[in-house]
DSSP file (Angstrom, degrees, kcal/mol; ACC not computed):
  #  RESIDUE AA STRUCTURE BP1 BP2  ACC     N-H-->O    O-->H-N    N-H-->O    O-->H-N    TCO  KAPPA ALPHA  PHI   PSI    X-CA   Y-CA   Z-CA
    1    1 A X              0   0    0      0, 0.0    66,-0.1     0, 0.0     2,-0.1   0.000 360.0 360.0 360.0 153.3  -43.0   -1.2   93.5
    2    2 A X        -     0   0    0     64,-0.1    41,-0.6     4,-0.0     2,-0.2  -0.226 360.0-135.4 -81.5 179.7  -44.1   -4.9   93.6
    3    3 A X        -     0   0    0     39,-0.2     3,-0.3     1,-0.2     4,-0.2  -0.568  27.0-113.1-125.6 163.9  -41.4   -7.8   93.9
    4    4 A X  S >> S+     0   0    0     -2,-0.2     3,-3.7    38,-0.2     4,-0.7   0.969 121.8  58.7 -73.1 -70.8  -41.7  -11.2   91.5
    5    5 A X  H 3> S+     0   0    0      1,-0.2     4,-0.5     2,-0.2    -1,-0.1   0.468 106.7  52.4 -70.1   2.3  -42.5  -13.3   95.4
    6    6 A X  H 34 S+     0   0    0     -3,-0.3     4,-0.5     2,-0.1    -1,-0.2   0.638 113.7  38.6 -93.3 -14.2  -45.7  -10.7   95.8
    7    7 A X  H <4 S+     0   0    0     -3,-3.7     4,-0.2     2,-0.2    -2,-0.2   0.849 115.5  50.6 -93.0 -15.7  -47.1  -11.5   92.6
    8    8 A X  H  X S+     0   0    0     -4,-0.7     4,-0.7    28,-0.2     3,-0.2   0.754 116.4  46.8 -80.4 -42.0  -46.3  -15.4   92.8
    9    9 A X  H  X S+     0   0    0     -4,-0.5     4,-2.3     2,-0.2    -2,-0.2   0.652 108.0  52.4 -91.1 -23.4  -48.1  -15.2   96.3
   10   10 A X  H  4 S+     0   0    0     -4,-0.5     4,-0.4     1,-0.2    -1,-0.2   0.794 109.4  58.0 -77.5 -10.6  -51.7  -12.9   95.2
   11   11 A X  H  4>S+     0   0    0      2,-0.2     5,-2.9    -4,-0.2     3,-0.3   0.904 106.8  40.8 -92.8 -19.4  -51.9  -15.5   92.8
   12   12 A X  H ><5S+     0   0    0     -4,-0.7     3,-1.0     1,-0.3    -1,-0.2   0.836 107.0  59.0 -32.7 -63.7  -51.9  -18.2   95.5
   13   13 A X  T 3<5S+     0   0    0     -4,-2.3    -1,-0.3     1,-0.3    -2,-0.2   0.677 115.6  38.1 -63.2  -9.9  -54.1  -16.5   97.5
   14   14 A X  T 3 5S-     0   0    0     -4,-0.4    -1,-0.3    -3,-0.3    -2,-0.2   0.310 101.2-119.3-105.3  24.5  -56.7  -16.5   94.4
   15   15 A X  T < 5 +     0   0    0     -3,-1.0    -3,-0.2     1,-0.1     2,-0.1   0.751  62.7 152.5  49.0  28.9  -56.1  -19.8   93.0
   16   16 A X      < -     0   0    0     -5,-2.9    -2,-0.1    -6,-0.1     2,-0.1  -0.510  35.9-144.7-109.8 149.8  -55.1  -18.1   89.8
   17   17 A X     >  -     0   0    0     -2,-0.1     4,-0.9    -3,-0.1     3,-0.3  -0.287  33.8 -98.6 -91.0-174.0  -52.7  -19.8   87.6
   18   18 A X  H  > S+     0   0    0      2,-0.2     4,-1.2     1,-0.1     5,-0.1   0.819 126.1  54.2 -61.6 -38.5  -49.8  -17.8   85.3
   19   19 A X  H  > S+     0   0    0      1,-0.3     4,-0.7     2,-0.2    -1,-0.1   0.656 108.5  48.8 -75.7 -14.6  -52.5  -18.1   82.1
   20   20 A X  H  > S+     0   0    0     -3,-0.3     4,-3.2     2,-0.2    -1,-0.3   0.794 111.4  54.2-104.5 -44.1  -55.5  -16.3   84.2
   21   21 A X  H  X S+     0   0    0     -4,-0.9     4,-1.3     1,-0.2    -2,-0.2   0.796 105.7  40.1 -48.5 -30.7  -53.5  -14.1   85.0
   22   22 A X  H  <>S+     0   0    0     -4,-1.2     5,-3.6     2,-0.2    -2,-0.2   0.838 113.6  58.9 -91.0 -29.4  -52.2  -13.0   82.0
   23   23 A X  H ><5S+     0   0    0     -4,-0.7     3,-2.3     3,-0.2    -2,-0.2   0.869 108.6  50.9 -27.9 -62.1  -55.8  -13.3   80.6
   24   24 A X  H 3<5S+     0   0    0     -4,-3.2    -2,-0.2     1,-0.3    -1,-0.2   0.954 115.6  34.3 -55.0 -42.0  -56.6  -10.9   83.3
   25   25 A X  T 3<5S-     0   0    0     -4,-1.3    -1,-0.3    -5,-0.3    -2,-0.2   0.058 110.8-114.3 -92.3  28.3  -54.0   -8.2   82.7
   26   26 A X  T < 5S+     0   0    0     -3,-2.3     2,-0.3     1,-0.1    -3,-0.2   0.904  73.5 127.6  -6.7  82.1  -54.1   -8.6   79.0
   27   27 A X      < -     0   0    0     -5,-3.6    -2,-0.2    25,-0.1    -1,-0.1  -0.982  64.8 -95.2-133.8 156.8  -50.8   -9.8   78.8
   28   28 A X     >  -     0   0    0     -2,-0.3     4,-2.4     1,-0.1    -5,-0.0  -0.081  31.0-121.6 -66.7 163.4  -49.0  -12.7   77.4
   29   29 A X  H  > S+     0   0    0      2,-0.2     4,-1.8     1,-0.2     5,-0.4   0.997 115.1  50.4 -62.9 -49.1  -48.2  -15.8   79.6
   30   30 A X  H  > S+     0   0    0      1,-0.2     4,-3.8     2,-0.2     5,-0.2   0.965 108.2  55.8 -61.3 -27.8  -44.1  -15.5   78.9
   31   31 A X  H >> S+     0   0    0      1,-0.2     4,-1.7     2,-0.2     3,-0.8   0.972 111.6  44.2 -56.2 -64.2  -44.7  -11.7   80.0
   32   32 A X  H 3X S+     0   0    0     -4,-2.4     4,-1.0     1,-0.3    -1,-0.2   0.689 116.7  42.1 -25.1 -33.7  -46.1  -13.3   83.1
   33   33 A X  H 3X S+     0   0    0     -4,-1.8     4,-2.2     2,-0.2     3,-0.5   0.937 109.7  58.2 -85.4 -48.0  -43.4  -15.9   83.6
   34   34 A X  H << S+     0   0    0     -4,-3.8     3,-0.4    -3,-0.8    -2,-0.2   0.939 111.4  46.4 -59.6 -56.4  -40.5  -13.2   82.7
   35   35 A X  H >< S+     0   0    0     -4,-1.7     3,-0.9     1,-0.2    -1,-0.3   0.684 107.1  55.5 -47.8 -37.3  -42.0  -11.3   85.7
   36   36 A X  H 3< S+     0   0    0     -4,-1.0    -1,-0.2    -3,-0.5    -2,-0.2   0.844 109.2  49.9 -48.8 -51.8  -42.2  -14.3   88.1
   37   37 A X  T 3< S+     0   0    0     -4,-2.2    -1,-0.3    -3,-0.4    -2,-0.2  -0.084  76.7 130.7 -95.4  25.9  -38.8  -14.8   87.6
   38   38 A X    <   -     0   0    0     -3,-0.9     2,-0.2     6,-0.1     5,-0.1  -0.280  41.8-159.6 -54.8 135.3  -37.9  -11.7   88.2
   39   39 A X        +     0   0    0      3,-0.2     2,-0.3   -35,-0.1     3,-0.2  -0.998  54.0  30.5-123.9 144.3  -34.7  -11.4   90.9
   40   40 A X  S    S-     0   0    0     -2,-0.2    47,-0.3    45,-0.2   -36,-0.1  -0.982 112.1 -41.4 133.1-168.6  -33.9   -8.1   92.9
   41   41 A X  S    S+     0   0    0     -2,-0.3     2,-0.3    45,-0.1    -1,-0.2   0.485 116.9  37.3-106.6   0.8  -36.1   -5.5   94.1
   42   42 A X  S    S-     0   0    0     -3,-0.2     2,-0.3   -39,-0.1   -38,-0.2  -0.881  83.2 -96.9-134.6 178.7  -38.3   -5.1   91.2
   43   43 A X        -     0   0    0    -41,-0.6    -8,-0.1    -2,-0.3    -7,-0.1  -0.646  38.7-112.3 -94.0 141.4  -39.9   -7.0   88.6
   44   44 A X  S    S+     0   0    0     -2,-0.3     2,-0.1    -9,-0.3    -6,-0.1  -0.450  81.3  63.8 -80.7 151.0  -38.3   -7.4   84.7
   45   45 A X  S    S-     0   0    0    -11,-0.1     2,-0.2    -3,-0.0     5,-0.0  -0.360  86.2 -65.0 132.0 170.5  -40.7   -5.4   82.6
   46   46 A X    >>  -     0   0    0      1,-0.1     3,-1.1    -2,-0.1     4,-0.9  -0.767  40.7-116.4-114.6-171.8  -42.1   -2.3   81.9
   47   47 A X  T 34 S+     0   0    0      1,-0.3     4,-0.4     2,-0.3    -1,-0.1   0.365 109.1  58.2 -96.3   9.4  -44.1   -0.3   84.0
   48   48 A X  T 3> S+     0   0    0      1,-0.2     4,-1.2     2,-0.1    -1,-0.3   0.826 111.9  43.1 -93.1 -24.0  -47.3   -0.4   81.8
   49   49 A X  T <4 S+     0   0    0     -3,-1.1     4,-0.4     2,-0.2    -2,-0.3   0.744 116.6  46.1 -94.9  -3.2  -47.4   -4.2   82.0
   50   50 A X  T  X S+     0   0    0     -4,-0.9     4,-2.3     2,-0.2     5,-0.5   0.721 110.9  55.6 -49.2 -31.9  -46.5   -4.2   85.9
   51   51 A X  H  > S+     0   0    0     -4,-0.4     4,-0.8     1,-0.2    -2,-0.2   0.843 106.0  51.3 -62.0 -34.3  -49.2   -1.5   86.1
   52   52 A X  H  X S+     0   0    0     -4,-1.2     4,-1.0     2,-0.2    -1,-0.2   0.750 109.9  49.9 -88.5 -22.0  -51.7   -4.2   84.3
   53   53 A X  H  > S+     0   0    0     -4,-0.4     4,-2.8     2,-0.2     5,-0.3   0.758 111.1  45.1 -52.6 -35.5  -50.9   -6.9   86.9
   54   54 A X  H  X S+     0   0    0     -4,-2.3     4,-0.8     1,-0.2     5,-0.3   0.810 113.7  52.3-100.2 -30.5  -51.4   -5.0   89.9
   55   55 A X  H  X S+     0   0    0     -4,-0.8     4,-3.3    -5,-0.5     5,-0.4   0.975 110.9  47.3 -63.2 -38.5  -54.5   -3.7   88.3
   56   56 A X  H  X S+     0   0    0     -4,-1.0     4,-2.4     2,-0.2    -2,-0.2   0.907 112.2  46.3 -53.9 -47.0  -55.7   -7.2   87.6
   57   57 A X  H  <>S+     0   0    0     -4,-2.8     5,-1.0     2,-0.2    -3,-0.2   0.976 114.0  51.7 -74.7 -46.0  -55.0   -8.7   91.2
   58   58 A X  H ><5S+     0   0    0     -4,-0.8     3,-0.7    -5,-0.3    -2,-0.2   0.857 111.6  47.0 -38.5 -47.6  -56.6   -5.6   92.7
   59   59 A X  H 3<5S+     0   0    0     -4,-3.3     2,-1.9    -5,-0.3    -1,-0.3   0.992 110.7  49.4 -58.5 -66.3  -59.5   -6.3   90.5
   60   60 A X  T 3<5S-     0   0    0     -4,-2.4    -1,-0.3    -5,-0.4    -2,-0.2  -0.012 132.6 -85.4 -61.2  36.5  -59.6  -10.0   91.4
   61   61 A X  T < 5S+     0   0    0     -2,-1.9     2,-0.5    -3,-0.7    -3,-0.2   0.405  83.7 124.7  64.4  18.9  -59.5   -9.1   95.1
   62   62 A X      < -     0   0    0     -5,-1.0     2,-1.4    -8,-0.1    -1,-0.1  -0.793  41.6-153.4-108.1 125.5  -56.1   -8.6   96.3
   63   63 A X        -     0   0    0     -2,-0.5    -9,-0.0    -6,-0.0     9,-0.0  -0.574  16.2-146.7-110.0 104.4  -54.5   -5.7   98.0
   64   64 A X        -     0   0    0     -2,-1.4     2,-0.3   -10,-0.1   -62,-0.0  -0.457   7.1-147.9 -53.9 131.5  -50.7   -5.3   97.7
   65   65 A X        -     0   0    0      6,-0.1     3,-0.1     1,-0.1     2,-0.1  -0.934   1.3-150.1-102.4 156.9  -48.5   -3.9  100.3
   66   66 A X        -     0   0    0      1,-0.4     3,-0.4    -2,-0.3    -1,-0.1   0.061  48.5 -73.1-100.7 169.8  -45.5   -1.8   99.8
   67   67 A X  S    S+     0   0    0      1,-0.2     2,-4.7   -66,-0.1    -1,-0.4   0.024 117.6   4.0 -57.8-179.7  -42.9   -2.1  102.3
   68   68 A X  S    S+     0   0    0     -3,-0.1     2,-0.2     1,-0.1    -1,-0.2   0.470  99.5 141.8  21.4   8.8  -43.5   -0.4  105.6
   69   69 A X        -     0   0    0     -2,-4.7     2,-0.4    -3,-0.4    -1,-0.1  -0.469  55.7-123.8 -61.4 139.8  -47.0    0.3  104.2
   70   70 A X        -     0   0    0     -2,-0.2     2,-0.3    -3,-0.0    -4,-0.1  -0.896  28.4-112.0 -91.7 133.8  -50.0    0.1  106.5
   71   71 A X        -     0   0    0     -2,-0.4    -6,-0.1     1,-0.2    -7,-0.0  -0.368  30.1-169.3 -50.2 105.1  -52.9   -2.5  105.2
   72   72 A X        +     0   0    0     -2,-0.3    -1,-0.2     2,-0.0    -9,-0.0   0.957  67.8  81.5 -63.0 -51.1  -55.9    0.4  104.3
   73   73 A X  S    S-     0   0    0      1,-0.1    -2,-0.0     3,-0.0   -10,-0.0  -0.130  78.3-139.9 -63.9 150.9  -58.3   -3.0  103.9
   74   74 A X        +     0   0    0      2,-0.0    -1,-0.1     0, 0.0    -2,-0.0   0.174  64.0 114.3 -78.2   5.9  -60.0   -5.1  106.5
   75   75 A X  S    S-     0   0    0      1,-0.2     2,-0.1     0, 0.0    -4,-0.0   0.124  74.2 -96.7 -59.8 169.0  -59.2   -8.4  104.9
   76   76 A X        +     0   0    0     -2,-0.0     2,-0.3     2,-0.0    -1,-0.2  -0.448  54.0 149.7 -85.8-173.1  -57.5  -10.9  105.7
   77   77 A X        -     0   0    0     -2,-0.1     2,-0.3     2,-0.1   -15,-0.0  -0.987  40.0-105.2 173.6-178.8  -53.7  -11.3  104.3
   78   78 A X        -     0   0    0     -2,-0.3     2,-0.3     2,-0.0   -69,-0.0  -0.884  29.9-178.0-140.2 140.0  -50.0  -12.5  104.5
   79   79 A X        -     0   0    0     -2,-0.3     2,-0.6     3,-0.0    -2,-0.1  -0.911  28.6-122.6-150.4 115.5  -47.1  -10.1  105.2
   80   80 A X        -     0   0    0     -2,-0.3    -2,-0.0     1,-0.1     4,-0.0  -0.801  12.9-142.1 -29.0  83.0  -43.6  -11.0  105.4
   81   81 A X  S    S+     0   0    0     -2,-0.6     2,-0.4     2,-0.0    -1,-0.1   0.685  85.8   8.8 -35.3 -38.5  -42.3  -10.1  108.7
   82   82 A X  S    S-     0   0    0     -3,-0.0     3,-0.1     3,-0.0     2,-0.0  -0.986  89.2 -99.9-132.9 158.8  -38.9   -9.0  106.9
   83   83 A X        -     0   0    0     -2,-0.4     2,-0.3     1,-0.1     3,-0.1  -0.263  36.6-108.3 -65.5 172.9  -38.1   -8.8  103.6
   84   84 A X        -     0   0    0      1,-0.1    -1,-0.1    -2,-0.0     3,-0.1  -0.647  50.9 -85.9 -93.4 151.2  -36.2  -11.4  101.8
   85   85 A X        -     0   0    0     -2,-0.3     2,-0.6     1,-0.1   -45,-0.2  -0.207  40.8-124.2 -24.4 114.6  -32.6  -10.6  101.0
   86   86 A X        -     0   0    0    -47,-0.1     2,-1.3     1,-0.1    -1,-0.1  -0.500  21.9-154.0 -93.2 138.3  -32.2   -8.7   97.7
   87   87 A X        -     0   0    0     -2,-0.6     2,-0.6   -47,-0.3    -1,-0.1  -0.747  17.2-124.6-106.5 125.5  -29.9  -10.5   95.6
   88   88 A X        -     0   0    0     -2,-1.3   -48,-0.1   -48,-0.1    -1,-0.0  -0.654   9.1-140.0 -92.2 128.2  -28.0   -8.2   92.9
   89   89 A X              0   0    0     -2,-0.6    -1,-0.1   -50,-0.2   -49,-0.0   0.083 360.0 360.0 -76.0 164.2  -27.9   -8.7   89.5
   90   90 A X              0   0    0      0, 0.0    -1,-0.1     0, 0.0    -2,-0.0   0.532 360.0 360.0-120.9 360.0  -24.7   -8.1   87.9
């Protein structure tokens, strides 16, 4: 599943703001925000409006990888050599 710091970083790589985004996925902006700020291994929400972000950056050119996934595309891209520490909510 995607992480808050993959969806904060496709939007980087597009130049996309929170608002285009959420434009994009039809979703609201706080949905957007809620997700951002997501801490953990997954993102706060449910899984039809994660399902409409990752459709949106996909759309807008971006290809998520999963952990220990191999890149199918021939793009360029940004990979965290490790993951970050997951910090657990209580």
């Amino acid at each position: 599943m995607i992480i808050a710091a993959q969806i904060r970083a496709a939007r980087a790589l597009l130049g996309m703001d929170q608002r285009s985004l959420a434009e994009a996925a039809g979703l609201s902006l706080p949905t957007i925000q809620r997700m951002e700020a997501s801490t953990g291994a997954q993102v706060r929400g449910n899984v039809d409006s994660v399902v409409k972000v990752v459709e949106a950056l996909e759309r807008a050119g971006v290809e998520l990888i999963g952990d220990g996934a191999v890149s199918a595309g021939g793009g360029r891209g940004v990979r965290l050599k490790t993951p970050p520490p997951v910090e657990e909510s209580s």
